[in-house]
C-alpha positions in Angstrom: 63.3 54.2 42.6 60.3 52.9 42.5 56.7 52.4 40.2 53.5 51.9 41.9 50.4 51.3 39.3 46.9 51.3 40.2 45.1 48.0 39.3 41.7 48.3 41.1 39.8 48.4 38.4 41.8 45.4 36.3 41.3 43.4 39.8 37.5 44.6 39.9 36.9 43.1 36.1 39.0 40.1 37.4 36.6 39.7 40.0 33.4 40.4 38.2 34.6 37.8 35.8 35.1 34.9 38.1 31.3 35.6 39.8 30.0 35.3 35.7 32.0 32.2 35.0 30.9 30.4 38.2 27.2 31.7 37.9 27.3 29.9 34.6 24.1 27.7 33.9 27.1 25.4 31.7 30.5 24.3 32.6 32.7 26.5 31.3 36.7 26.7 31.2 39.7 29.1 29.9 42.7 27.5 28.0 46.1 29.1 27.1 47.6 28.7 23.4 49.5 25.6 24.9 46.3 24.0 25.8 46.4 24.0 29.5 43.5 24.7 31.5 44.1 27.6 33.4 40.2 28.8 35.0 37.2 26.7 35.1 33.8 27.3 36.9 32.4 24.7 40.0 29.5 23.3 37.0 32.5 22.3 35.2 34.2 20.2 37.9 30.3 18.8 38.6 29.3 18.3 35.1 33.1 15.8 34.7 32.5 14.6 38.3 36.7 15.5 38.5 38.4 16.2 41.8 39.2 19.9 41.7 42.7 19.0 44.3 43.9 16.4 41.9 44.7 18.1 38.9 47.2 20.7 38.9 48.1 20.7 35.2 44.6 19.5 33.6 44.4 19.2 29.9 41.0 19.1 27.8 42.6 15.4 27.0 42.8 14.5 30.6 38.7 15.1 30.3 37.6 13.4 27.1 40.5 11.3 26.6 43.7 10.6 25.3 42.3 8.9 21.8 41.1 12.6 21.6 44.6 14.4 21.6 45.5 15.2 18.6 42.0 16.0 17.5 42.1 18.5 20.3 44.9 20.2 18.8 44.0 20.3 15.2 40.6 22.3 17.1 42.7 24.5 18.7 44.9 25.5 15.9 41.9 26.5 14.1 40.4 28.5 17.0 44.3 30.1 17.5 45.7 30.7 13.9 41.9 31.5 12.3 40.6 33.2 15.0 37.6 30.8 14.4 34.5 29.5 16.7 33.9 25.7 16.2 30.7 23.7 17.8 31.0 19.8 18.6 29.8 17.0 20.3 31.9 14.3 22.2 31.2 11.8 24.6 32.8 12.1 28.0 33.1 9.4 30.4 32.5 9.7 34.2 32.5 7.9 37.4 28.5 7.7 37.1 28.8 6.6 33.4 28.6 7.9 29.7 27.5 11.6 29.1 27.4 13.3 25.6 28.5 17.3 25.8 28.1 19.8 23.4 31.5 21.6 23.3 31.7 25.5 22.0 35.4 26.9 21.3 35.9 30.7 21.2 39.0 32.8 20.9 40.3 34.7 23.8 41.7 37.7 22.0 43.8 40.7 23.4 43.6 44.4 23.3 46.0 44.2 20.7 43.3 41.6 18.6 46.3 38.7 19.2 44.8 35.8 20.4 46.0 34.6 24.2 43.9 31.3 24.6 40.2 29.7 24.3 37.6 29.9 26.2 35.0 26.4 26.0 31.4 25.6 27.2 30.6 22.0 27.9 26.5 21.4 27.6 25.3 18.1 29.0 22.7 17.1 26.0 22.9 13.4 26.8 18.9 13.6 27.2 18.3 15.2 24.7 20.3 12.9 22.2 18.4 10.3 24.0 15.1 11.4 23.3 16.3 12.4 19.3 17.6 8.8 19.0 14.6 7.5 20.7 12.5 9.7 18.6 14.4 8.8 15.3 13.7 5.3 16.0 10.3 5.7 16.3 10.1 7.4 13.0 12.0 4.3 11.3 10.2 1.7 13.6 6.5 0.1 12.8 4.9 0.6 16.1 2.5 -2.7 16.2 5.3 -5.1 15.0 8.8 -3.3 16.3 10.3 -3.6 12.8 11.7 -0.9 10.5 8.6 1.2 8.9 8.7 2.2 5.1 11.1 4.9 6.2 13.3 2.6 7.8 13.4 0.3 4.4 14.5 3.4 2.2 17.4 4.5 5.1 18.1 0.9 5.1 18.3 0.5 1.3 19.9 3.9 0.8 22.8 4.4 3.2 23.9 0.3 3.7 22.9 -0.5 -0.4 22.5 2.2 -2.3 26.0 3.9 -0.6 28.1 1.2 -1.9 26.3 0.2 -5.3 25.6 -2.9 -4.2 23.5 -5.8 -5.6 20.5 -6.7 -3.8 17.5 -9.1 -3.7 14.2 -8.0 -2.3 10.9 -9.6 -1.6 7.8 -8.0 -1.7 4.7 -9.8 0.0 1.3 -8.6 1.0 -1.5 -11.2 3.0 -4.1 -11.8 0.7 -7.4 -11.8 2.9 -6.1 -10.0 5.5 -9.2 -7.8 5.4 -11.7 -10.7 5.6 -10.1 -11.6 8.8 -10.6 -8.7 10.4 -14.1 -8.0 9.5 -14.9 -11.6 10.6 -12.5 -12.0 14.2 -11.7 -8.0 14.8 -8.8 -5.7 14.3 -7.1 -7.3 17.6 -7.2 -11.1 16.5 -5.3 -8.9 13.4 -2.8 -7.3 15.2 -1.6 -10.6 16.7 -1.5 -12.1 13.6 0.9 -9.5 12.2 2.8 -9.5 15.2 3.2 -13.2 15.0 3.7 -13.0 11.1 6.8 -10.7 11.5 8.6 -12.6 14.2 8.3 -15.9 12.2 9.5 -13.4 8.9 12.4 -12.8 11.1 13.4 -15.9 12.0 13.4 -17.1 8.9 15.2 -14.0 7.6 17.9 -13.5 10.0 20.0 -12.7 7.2 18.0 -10.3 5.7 16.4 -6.7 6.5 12.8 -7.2 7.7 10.4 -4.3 7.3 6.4 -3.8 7.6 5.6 -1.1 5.2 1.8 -0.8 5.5 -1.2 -2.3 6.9 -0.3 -6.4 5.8 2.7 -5.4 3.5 6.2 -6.7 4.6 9.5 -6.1 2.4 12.4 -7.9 3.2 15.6 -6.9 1.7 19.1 -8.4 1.2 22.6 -7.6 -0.1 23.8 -9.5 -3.2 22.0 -10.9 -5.6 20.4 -14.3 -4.3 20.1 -17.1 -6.4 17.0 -18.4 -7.8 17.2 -21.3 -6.3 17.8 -19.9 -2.5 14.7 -17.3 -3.3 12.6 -19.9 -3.4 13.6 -21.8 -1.2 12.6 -19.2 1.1 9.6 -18.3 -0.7 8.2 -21.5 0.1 9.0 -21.1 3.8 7.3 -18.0 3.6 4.3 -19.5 2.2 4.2 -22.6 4.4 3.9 -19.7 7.2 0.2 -19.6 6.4 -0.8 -22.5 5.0 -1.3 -25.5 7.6 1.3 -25.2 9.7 -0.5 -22.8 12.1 -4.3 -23.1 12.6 -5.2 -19.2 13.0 -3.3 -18.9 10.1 -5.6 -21.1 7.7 -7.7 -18.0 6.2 -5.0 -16.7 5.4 -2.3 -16.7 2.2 0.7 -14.8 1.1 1.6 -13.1 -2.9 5.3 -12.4 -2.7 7.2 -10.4 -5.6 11.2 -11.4 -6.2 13.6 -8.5 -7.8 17.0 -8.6 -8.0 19.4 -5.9 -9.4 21.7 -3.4 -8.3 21.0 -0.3 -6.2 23.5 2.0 -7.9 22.1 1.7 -11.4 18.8 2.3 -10.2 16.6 4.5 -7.8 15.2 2.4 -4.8 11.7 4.0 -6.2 12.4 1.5 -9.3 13.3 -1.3 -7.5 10.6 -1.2 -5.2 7.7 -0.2 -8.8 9.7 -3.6 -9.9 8.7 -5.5 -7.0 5.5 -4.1 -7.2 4.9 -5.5 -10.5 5.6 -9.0 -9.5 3.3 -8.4 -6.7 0.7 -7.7 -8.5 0.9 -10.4 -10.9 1.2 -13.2 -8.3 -2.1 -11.7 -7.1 -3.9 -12.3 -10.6 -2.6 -15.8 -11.1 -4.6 -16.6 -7.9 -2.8 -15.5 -4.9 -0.7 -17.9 -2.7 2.1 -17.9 -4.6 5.6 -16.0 -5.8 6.5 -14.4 -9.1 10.3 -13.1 -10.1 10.2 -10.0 -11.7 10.6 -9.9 -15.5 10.9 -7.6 -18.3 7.2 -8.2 -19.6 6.1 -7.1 -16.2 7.0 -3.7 -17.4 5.8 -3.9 -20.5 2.8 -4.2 -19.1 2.6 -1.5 -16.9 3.5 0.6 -19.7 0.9 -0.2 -21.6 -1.6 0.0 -19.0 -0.2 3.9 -18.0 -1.1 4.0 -22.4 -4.0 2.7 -21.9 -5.1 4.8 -18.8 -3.8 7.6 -20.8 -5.8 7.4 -23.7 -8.6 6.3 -21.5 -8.9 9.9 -20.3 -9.2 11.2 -24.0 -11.9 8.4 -25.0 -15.0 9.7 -23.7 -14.3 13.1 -25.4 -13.6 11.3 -28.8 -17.0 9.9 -28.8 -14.7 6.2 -28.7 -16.7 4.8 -26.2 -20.1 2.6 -26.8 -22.3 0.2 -25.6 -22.9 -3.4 -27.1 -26.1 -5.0 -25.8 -26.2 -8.6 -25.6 -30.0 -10.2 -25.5 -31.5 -12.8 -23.0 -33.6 -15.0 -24.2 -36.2 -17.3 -23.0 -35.7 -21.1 -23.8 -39.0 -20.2 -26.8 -36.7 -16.8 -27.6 -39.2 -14.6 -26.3 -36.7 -11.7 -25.4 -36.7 -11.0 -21.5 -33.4 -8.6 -21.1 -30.1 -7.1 -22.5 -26.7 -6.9 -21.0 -25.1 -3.9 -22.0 -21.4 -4.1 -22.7 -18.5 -1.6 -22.9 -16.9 -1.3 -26.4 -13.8 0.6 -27.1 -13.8 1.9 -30.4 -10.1 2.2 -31.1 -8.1 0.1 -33.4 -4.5 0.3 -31.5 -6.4 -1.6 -28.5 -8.2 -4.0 -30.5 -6.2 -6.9 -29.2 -6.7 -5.8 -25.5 -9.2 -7.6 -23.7 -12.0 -5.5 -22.7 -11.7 -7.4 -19.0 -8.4 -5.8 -19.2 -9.3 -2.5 -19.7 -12.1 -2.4 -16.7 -9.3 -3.9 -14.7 -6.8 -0.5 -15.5 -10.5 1.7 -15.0 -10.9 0.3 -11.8 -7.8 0.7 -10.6 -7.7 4.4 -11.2 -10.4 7.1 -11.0 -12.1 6.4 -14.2 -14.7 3.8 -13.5 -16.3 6.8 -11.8 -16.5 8.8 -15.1 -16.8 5.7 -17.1 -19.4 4.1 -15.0 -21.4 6.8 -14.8 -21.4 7.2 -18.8 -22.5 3.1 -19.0 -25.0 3.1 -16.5 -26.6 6.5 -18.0 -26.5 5.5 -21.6 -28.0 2.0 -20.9 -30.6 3.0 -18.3 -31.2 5.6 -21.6 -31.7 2.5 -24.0 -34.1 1.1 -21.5 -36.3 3.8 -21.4 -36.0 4.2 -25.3 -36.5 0.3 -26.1 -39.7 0.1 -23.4 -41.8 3.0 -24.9 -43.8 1.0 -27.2 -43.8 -2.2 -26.0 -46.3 -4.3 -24.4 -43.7 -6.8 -22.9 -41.3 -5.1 -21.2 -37.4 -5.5 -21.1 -34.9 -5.4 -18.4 -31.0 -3.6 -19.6 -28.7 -4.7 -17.3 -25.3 -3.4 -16.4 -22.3 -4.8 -14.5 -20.9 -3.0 -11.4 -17.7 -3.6 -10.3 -16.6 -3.6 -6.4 -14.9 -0.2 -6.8 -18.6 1.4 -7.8 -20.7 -0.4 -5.0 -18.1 0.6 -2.5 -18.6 4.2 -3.0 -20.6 5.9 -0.2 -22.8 7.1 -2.5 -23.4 4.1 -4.5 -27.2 3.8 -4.0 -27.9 7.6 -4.4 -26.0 7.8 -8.0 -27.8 5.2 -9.1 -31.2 7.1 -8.1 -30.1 10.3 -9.5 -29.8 8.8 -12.5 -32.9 6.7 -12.7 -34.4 10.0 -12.3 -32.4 12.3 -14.5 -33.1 9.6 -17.3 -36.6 9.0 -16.4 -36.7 5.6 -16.5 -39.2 3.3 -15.0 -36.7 1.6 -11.8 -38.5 -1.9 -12.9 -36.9 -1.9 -16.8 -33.6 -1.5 -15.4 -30.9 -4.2 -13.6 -27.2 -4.6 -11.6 -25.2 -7.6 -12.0 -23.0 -8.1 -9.4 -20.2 -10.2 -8.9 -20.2 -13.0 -5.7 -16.8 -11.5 -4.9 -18.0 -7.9 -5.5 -20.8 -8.5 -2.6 -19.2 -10.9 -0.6 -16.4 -7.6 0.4 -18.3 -6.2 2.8 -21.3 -8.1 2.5 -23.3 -6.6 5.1 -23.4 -3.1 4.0 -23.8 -4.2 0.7 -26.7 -6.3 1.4 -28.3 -2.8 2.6 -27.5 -1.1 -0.5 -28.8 -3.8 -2.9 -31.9 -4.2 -1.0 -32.5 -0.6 -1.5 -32.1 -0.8 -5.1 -34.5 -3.8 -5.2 -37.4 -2.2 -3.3 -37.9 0.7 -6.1 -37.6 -2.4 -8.4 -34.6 -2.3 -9.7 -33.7 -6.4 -10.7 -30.4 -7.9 -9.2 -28.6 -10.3 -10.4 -25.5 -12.8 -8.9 -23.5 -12.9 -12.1 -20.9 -15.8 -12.6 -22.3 -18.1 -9.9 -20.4 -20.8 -9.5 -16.3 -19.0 -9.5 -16.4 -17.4 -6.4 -17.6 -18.4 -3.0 -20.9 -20.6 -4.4 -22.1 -20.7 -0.8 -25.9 -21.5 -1.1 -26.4 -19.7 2.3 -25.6 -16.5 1.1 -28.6 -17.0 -1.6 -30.5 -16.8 1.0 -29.2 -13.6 2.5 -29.0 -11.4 -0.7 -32.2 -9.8 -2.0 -31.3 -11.3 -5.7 -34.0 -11.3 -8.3 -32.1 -14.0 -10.3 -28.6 -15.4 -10.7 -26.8 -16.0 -13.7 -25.0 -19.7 -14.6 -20.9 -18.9 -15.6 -20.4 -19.8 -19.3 -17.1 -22.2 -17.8 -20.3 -24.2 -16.4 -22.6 -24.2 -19.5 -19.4 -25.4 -21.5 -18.3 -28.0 -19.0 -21.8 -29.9 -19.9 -20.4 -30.9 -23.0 -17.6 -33.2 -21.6 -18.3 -33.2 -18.6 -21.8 -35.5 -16.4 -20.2 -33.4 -12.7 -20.6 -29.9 -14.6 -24.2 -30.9 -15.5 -24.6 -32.2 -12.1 -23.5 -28.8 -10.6 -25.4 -26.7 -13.3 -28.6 -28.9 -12.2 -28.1 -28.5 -8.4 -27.6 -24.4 -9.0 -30.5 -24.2 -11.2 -32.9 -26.3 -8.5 -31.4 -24.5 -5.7 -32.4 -21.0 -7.3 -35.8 -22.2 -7.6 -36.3 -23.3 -4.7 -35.3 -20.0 -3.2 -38.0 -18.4 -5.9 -34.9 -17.0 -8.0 -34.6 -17.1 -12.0 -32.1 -18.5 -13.4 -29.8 -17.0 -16.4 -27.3 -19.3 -18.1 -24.6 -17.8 -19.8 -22.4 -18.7 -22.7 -24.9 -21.0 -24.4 -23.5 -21.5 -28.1 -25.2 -24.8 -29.3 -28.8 -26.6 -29.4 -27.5 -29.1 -27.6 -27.2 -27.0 -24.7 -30.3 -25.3 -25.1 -32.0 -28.4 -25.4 -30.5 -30.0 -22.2 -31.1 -26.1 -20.1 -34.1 -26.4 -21.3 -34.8 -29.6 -19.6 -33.4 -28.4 -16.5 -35.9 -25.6 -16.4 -33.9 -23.0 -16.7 -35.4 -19.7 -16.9 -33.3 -17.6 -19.5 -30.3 -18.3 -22.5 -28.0 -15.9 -22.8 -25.1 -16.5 -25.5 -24.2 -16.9 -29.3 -26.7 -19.6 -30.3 -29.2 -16.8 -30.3 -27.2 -13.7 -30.5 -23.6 -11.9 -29.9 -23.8 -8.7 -28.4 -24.8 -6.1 -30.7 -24.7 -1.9 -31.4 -27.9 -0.6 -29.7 -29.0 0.5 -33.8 -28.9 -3.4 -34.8 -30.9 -3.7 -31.6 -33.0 -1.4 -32.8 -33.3 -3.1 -36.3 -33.1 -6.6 -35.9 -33.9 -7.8 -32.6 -37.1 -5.7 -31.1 
């Protein structure tokens, strides 16, 4: 007896099956529960550049590897017993070299829902983990110099430090007068610079993780906690970078910040505020130079976030006034006043009112703030002028953050009008270093200023660049002696030497001279006979509340 059973239709889908598995745009392959391959498509055999004749009992293993066994089976286990799908990616190594696939495993499951193997799809993606790795690197990598980029320092700092709580030692620098270079030789002669910078950073940092993390800002990072000693030690080659040993290098200087700690009891956003901070203070003590992190660093900053906090509140509480300090000629005929900020507020007393501009500028309340002083003293000129028959010039002192603004020149016009005051009562003082930033364009602005009449003066001549040549550029109507100068007369023939030379210099250039921080007759006397134009300073009067002004003085 015998049983015949039709199986067209169950050759048919057996067919129709192999024409989809070799029309596959992947490789693709079947595997039974004992992990033998048993079908496989012609992409498969191209994508693992295997000989089709050679293998009669091929095993994923045989592909990938052997390390990759038991790996393998663990997979398929999963894919068997949990009826699972599972996505990977392994590296598979051919005649023509390294690829990286994307392996897919599915269940192959019965009629009956038992599971009778796995089906897998192989995706070459080794171009596109090319291009991701590429483009990750790119988004770590500082483009101009080829090291890491502020990204790269916190992947640095947070998977090889911060994952192991481990000590570290960080440096912080920044080039000071990185920007006056590049105004005077072009953003080019810059970029070599930089480029130049960071390979000798490298060098001498071999040991360490080098990263440019804005314009001329470099971090470099290390593991452990590096003696004092060793830190400065390579501080000082860091320094010696710029100064002398390289001629293109001689405009140039270098602040550096030192913090050390560890990364797992602080955030890397701390460490690098902390390095900051040192920063910053090697900057005010005159550039050129490195400063270790310390407690009263912080202290600081708190106070100054207080400060800028209160700050915001002052011109609402009606704390804020002027102080008006008279200019006198050498007969104390009065010529001008200097108006000065006052802070009315007894838990800053003890704060220096430089101090206080300083944390103004640095945030957006010198616009606020500057605005108030310039208005209320153009105010007291208008006020002081209206009944007298020799006129007086109030002065106020602009800081580089004000004559930067784009609208600098215009602000000061609105105001002049809004307070309708004659342009020829009222003055700027401006600092050599405030002008000398971008002097061209500032040149412009002042000049406009002067032509309505507005007087300009060069305040402490004599502590910044004390080129006589720019004198001669910078529509001034007079330039005011530093008080350092007026007080280094007394012990000093070379400081009345250089006060002489500044005063005949001025003259000769048609300027009048101011000298500041006169404070005895003896000075007077010997200004006098040097001809200089104006005294300004306690021998005649501190500055005083515009109502003793008022009283006393006019």
């Amino acid at each position: 007896m015998g049983i015949a059973k039709d199986i067209t239709d169950l050759k048919n889908k057996d067919v129709k099956f192999d024409i989809l598995l070799e029309n596959m745009p992947f490789a693709v392959f079947t595997k039974n529960r004992q992990g033998d391959i048993i079908q496989s498509n012609s992409t498969f055999y191209r994508l693992t550049e295997l000989n089709k004749l050679m293998y009669l009992n091929l095993k994923e293993e045989d592909i990938l590897g052997k390390e990759h066994k038991e790996s393998i089976e663990i997979e398929d286990k999963d894919v068997i017993f949990n009826k699972s799908n599972i996505s990977l990616v392994r590296t598979l190594l051919t005649k023509s070299g390294e690829k990286i696939v994307e392996v897919f495993k599915s269940p192959i499951i019965d009629i009956s829902g038992e599971v009778i193997g796995i089906v897998c799809t192989m995706r070459d993606v080794t171009e596109m983990k090319s291009q991701e790795a590429r483009i990750k690197k790119m988004a770590y990598t500082d483009a101009l110099t080829r090291l890491a980029n502020r990204r790269g320092l916190y992947n640095f700092i947070e998977s090889e430090l911060v994952k192991n709580d481990a000590d570290a030692t960080i440096m912080f620098m920044d080039l000071d007068n990185f920007k006056h270079l590049n105004d005077n030789f072009g953003h080019q002669h810059g970029d070599e610079i930089l480029i130049e910078f960071a390979e000798d950073l490298q060098n001498i940092c071999r040991d360490g993780f080098v990263s440019r993390i804005g314009g001329d800002e470099f971090v470099i990072a290390w593991e452990g906690k590096m003696n004092k000693e060793t830190a400065t030690e390579t501080a000082d080659k860091i320094l010696n970078l710029l100064t002398g040993k390289k001629i293109k290098f001689t405009t140039l200087s270098a602040s550096i910040g030192i913090v050390t700690g560890n990364t797992g009891e602080e955030s890397i956003d701390n460490f690098l505020t902390k390095g900051d901070l040192a920063l910053y203070k090697a900057k005010d003590q005159g550039k050129n130079q490195y400063v270790f992190y310390n407690k009263d660093l912080d202290k600081k900053r708190c106070l100054n976030e207080e400060i800028e906090q209160d700050l915001r509140n002052a011109l609402e509480k009606d704390e804020l006034e002027l102080y008006y300090q008279p200019q006198y000629c050498c007969n104390k005929n009065l010529v001008g006043l200097e108006a000065l900020l006052r802070w009315n507020n007894d838990k800053y007393r003890r704060v220096p009112i430089i101090d206080i501009i300083n944390i103004m500028e640095k945030s957006t309340l010198i616009d606020e703030i500057g605005n108030f002083i310039i208005r209320s003293a153009f105010a007291f000129a208008k006020k002081v002028n209206e009944n007298r028959d020799r006129k007086i010039v109030v002065s106020v002192n602009i800081s580089a953050v004000q004559i930067m603004k784009h609208n600098f020149v215009r602000n000061i016009k609105r105001i002049i009008n809004e307070v309708d005051v004659n342009p020829k009562y009222v003055g700027i003082e401006i600092t050599e270093t405030v002008l000398l930033q971008n002097i061209d364009e500032n040149i412009l602005k002042i000049k406009n200023l002067k032509d309505i009449g507005v007087k300009i003066s060069l305040d402490d001549f004599g502590t910044g660049y004390s080129a006589f040549n720019y004198l001669v550029k910078l529509p001034l109507s007079n330039i005011k002696i530093d008080k350092s100068f007026v007080w280094g007369m007394k012990d000093s023939d070379e400081y009345k030497t250089l006060v002489k030379l500044c005063i005949d210099t001025a003259h000769a250039l048609n300027l009048r001279v101011v000298a500041e921080g006169v404070e005895t007759k003896e000075d007077l006397e010997l200004l006098k006979y040097m001809k200089s134009d104006y005294i300004q300073g306690y021998l005649f009067s501190k500055p005083l509340p515009k109502s003793e002004i008022l009283e006393t003085i006019l």
